[in-house]
PDB file of N, CA, C and O in Angstrom:
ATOM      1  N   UNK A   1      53.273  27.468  29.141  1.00  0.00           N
ATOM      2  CA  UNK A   1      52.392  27.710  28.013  1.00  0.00           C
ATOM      3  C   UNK A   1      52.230  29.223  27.839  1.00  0.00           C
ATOM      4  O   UNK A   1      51.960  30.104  28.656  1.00  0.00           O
ATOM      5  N   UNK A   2      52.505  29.256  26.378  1.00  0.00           N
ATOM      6  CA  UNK A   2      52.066  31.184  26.362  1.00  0.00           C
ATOM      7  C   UNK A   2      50.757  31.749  26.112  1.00  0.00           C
ATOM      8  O   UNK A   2      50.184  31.109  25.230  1.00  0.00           O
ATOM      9  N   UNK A   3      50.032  32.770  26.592  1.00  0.00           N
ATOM     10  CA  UNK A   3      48.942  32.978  26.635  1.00  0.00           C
ATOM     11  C   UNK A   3      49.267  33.961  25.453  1.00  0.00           C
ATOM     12  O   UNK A   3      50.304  34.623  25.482  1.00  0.00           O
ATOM     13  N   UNK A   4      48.131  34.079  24.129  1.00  0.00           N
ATOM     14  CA  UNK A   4      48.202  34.844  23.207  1.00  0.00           C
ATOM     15  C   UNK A   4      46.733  35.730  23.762  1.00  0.00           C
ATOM     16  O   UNK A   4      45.923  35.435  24.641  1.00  0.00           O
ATOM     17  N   UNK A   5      46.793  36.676  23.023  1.00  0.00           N
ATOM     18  CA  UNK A   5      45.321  38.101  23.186  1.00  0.00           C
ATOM     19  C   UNK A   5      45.325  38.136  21.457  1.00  0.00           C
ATOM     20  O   UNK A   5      46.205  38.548  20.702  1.00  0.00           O
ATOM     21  N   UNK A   6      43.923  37.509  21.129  1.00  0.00           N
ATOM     22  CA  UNK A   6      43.627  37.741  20.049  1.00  0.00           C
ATOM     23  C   UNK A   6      42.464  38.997  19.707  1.00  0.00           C
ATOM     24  O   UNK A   6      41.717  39.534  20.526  1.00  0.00           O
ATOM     25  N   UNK A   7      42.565  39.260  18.303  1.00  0.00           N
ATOM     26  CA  UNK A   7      41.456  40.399  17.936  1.00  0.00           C
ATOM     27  C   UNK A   7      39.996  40.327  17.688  1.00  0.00           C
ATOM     28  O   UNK A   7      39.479  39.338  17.168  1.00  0.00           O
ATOM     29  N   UNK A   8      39.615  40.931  17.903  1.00  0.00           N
ATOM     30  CA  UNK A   8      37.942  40.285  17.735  1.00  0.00           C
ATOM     31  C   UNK A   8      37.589  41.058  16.335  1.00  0.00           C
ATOM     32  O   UNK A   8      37.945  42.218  16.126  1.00  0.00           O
ATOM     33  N   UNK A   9      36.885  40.313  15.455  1.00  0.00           N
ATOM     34  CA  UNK A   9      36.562  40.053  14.113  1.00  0.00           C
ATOM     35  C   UNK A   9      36.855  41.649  13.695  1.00  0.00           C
ATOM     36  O   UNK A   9      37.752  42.034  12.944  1.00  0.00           O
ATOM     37  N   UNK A  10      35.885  42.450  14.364  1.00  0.00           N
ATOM     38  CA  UNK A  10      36.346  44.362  13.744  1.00  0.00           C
ATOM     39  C   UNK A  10      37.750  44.737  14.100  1.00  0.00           C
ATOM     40  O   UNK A  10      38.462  45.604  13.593  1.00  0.00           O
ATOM     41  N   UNK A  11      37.953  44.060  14.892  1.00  0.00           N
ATOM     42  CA  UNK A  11      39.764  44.743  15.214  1.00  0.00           C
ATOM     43  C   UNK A  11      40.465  44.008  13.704  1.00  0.00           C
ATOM     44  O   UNK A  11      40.836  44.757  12.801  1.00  0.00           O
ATOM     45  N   UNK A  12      40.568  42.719  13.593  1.00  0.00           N
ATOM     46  CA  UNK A  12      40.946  42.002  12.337  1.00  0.00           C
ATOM     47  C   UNK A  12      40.467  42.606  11.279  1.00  0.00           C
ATOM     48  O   UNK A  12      41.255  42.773  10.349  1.00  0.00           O
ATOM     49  N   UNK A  13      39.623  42.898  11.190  1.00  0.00           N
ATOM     50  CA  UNK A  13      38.887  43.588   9.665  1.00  0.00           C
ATOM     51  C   UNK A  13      39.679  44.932   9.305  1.00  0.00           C
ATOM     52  O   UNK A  13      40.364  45.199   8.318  1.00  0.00           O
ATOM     53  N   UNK A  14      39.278  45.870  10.710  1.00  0.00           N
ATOM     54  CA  UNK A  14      40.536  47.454  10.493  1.00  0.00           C
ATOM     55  C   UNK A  14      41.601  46.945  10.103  1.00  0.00           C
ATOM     56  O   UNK A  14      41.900  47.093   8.918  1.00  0.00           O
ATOM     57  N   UNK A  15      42.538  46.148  11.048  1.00  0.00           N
ATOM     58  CA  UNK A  15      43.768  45.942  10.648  1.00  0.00           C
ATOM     59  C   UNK A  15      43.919  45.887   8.844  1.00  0.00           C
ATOM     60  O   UNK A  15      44.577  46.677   8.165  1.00  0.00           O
ATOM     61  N   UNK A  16      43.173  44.815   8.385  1.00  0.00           N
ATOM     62  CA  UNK A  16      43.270  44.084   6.816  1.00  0.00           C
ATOM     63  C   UNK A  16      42.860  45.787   6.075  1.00  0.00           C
ATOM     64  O   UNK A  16      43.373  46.348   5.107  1.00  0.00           O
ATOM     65  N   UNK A  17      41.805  46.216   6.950  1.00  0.00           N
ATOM     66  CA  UNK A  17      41.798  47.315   5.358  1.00  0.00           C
ATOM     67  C   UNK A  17      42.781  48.760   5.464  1.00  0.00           C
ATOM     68  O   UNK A  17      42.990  49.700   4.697  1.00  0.00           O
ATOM     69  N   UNK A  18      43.262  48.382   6.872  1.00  0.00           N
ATOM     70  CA  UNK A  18      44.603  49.439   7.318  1.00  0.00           C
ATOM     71  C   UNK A  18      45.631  49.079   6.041  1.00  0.00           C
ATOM     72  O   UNK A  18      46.232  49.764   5.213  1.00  0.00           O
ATOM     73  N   UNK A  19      45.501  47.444   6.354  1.00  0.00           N
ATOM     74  CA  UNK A  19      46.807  47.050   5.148  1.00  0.00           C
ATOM     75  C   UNK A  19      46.490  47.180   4.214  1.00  0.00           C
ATOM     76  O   UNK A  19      47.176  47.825   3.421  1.00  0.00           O
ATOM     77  N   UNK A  20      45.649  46.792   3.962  1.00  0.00           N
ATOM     78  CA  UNK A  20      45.323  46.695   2.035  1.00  0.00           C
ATOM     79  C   UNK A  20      45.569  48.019   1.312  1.00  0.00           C
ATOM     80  O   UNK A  20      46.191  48.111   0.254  1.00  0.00           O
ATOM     81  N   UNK A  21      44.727  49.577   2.343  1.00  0.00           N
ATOM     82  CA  UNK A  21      44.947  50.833   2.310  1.00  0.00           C
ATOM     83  C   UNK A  21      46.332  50.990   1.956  1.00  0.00           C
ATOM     84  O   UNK A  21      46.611  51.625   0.939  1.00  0.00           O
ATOM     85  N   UNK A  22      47.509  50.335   2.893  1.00  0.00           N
ATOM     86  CA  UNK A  22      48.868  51.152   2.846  1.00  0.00           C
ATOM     87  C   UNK A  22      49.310  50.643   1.412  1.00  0.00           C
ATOM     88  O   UNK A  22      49.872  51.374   0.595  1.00  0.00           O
ATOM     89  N   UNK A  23      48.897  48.886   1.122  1.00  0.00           N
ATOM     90  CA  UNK A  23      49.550  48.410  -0.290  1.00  0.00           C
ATOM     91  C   UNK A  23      49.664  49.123  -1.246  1.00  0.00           C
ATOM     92  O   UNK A  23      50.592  49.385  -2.011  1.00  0.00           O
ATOM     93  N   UNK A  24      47.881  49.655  -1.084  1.00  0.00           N
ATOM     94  CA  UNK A  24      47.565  50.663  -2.389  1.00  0.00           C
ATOM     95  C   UNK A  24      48.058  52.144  -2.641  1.00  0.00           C
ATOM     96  O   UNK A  24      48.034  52.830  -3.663  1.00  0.00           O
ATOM     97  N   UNK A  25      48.532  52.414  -1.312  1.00  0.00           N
ATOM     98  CA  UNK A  25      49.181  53.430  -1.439  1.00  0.00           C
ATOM     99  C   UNK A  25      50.560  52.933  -1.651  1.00  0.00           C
ATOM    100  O   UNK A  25      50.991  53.956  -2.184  1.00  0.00           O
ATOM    101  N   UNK A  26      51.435  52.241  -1.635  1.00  0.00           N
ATOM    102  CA  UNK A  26      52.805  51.868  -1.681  1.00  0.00           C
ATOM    103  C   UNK A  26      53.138  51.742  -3.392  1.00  0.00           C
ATOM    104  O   UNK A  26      54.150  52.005  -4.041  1.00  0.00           O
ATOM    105  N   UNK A  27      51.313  51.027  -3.916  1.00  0.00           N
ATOM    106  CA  UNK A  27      51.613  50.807  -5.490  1.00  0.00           C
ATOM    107  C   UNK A  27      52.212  51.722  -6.000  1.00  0.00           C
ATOM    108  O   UNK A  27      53.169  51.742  -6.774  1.00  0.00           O
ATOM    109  N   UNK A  28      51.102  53.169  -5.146  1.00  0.00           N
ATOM    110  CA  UNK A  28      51.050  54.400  -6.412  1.00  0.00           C
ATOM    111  C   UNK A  28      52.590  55.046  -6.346  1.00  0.00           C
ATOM    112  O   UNK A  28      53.238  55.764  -7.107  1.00  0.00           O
ATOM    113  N   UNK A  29      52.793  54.554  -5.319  1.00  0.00           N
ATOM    114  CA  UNK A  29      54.744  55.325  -4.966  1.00  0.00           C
ATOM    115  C   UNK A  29      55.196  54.399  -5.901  1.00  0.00           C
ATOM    116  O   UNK A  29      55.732  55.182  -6.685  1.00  0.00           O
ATOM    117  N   UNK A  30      55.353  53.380  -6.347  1.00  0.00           N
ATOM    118  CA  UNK A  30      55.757  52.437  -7.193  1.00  0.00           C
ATOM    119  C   UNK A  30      55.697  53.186  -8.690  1.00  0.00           C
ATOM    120  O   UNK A  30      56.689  53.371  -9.395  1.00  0.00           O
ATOM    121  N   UNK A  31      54.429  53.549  -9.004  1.00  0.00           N
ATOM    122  CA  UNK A  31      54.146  53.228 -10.092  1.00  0.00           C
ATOM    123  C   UNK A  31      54.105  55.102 -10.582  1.00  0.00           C
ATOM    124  O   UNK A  31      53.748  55.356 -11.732  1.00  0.00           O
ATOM    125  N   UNK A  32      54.350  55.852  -9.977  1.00  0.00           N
ATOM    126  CA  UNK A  32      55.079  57.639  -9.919  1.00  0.00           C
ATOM    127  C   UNK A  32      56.112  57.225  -9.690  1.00  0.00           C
ATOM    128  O   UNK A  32      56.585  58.194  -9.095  1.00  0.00           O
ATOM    129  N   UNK A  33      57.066  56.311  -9.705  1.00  0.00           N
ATOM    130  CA  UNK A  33      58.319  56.332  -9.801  1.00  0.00           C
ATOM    131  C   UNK A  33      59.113  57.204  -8.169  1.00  0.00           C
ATOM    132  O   UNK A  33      60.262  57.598  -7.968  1.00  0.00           O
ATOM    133  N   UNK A  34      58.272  57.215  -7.569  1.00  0.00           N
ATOM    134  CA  UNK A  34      58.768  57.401  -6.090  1.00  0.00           C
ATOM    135  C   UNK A  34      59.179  56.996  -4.946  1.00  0.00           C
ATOM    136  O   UNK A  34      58.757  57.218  -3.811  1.00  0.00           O
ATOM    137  N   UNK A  35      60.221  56.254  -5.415  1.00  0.00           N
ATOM    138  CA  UNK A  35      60.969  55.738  -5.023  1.00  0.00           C
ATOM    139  C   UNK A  35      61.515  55.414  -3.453  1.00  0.00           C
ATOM    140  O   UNK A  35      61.453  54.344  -2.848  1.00  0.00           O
ATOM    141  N   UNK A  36      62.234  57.087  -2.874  1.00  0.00           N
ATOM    142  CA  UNK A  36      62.033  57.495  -1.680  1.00  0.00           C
ATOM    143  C   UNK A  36      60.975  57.229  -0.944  1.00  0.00           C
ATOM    144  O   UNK A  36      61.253  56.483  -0.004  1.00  0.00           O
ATOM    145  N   UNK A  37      59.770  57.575  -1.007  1.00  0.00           N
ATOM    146  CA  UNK A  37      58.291  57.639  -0.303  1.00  0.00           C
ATOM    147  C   UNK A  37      58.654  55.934  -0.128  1.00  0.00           C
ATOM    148  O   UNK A  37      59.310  55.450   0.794  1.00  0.00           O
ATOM    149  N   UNK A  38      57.935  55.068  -1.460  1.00  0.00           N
ATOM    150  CA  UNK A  38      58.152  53.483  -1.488  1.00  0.00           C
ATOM    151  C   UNK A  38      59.274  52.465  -0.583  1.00  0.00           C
ATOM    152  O   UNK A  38      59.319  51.275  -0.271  1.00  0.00           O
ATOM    153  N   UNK A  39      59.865  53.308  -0.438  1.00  0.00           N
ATOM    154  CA  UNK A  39      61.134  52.335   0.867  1.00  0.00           C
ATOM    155  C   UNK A  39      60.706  52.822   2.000  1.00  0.00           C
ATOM    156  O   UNK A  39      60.407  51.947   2.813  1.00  0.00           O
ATOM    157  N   UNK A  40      60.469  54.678   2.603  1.00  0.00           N
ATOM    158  CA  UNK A  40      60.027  54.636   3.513  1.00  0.00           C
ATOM    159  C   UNK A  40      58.744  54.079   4.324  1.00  0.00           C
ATOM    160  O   UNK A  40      58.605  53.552   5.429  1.00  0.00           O
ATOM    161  N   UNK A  41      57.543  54.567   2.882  1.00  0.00           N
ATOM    162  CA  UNK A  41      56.147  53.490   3.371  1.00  0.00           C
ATOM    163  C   UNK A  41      56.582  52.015   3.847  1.00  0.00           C
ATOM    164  O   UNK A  41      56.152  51.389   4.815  1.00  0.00           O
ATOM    165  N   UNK A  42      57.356  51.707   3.095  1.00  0.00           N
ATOM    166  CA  UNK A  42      57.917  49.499   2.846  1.00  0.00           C
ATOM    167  C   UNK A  42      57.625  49.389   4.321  1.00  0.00           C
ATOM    168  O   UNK A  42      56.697  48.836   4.911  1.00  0.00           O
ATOM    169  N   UNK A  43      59.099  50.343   4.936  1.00  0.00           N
ATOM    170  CA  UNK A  43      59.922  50.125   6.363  1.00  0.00           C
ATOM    171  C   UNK A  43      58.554  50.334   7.418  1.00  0.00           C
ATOM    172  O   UNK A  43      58.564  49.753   8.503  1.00  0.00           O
ATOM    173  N   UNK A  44      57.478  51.133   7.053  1.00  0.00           N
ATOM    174  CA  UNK A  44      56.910  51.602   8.324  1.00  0.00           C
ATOM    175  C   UNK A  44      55.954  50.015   8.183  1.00  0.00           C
ATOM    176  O   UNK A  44      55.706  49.252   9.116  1.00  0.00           O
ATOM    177  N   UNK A  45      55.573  49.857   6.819  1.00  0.00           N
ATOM    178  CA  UNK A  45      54.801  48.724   6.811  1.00  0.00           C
ATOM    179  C   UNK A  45      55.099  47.486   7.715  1.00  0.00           C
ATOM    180  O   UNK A  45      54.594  46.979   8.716  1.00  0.00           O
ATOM    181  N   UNK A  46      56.216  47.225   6.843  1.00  0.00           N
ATOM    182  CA  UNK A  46      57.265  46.151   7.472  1.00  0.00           C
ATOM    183  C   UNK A  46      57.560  46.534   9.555  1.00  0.00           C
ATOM    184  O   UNK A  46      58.129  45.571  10.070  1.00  0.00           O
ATOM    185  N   UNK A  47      57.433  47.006   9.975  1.00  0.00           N
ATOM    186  CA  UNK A  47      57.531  47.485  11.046  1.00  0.00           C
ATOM    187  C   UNK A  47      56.401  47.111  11.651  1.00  0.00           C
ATOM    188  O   UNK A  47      56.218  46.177  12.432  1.00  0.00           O
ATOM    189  N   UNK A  48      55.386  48.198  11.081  1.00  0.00           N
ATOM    190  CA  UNK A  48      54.344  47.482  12.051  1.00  0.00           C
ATOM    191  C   UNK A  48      53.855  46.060  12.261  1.00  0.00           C
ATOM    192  O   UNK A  48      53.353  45.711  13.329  1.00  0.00           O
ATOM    193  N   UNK A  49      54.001  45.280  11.273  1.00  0.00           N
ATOM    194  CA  UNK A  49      53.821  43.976  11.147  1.00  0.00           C
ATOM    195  C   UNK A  49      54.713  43.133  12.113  1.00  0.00           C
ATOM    196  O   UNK A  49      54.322  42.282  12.912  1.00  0.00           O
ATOM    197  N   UNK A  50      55.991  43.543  11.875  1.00  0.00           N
ATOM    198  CA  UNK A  50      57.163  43.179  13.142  1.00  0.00           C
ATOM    199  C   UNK A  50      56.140  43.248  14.433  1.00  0.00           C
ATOM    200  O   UNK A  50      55.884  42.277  15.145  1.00  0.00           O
ATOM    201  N   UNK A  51      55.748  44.215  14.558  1.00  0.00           N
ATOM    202  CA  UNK A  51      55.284  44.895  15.842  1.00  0.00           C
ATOM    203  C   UNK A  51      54.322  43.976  16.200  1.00  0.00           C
ATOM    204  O   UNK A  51      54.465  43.259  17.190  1.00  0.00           O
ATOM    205  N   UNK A  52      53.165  43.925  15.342  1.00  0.00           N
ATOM    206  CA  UNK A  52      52.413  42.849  15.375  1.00  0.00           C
ATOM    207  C   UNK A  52      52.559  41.163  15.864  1.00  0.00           C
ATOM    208  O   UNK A  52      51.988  40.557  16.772  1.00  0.00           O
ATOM    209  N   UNK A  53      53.263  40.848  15.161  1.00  0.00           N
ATOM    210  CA  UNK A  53      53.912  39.556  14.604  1.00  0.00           C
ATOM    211  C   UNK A  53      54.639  39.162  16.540  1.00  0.00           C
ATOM    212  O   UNK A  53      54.324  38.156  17.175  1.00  0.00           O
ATOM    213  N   UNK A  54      55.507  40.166  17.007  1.00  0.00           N
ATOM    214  CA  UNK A  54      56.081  40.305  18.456  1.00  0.00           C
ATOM    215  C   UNK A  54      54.992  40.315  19.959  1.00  0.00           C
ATOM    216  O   UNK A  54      55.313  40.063  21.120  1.00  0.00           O
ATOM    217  N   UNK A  55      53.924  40.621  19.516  1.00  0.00           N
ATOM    218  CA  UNK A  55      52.878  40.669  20.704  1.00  0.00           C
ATOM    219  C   UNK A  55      52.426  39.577  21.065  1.00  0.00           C
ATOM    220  O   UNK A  55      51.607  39.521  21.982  1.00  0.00           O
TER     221      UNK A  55
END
Protein backbone atom coordinates (compact mmCIF):
# COMPACT_ATOMS: atom_id res chain seq x y z
CA UNK A 1 0.00 0.00 0.00
CA UNK A 2 1.36 3.52 -0.80
CA UNK A 3 1.44 6.02 1.81
CA UNK A 4 0.48 9.55 0.26
CA UNK A 5 1.53 13.15 2.48
CA UNK A 6 -1.24 15.35 1.90
CA UNK A 7 -1.50 19.36 2.28
CA UNK A 8 -3.20 20.93 4.94
CA UNK A 9 -6.01 23.36 3.81
CA UNK A 10 -3.29 26.72 3.69
CA UNK A 11 -0.72 24.68 1.89
CA UNK A 12 -3.78 23.79 -0.77
CA UNK A 13 -5.06 27.29 -0.81
CA UNK A 14 -1.17 28.87 -1.66
CA UNK A 15 -0.76 26.29 -4.09
CA UNK A 16 -4.46 27.29 -6.02
CA UNK A 17 -3.65 31.03 -5.80
CA UNK A 18 0.16 30.24 -6.84
CA UNK A 19 -1.81 28.76 -9.88
CA UNK A 20 -4.46 30.87 -10.61
CA UNK A 21 -1.56 33.83 -10.21
CA UNK A 22 0.65 32.04 -12.98
CA UNK A 23 -2.77 31.51 -15.40
CA UNK A 24 -3.23 35.13 -15.15
CA UNK A 25 -0.05 35.87 -15.89
CA UNK A 26 0.26 33.30 -18.87
CA UNK A 27 -3.16 35.16 -20.25
CA UNK A 28 -1.40 38.47 -20.42
CA UNK A 29 1.65 36.72 -22.47
CA UNK A 30 -1.21 35.44 -24.59
CA UNK A 31 -2.99 38.30 -25.11
CA UNK A 32 0.61 40.93 -25.80
CA UNK A 33 1.14 38.52 -28.27
CA UNK A 34 4.20 37.04 -26.37
CA UNK A 35 4.58 34.31 -27.43
CA UNK A 36 8.17 33.26 -26.25
CA UNK A 37 7.45 34.25 -22.45
CA UNK A 38 3.80 32.00 -23.00
CA UNK A 39 5.61 28.58 -23.90
CA UNK A 40 8.25 29.25 -21.44
CA UNK A 41 5.70 30.22 -18.44
CA UNK A 42 3.36 26.89 -20.11
CA UNK A 43 6.66 24.53 -19.54
CA UNK A 44 7.52 25.82 -15.98
CA UNK A 45 3.74 25.53 -15.20
CA UNK A 46 3.36 22.26 -16.71
CA UNK A 47 6.44 21.13 -14.74
CA UNK A 48 5.65 21.97 -11.61
CA UNK A 49 2.45 20.20 -11.70
CA UNK A 50 4.45 17.07 -13.11
CA UNK A 51 6.39 17.64 -9.99
CA UNK A 52 3.46 17.70 -7.98
CA UNK A 53 1.35 15.12 -9.59
CA UNK A 54 4.99 12.59 -8.95
CA UNK A 55 5.15 13.02 -5.05
Amino acid sequence: MEETMGMTDNQYKDFVEAMKEDLEELNEYKEAGEDERYVKKYGRIMERLEKSLNR
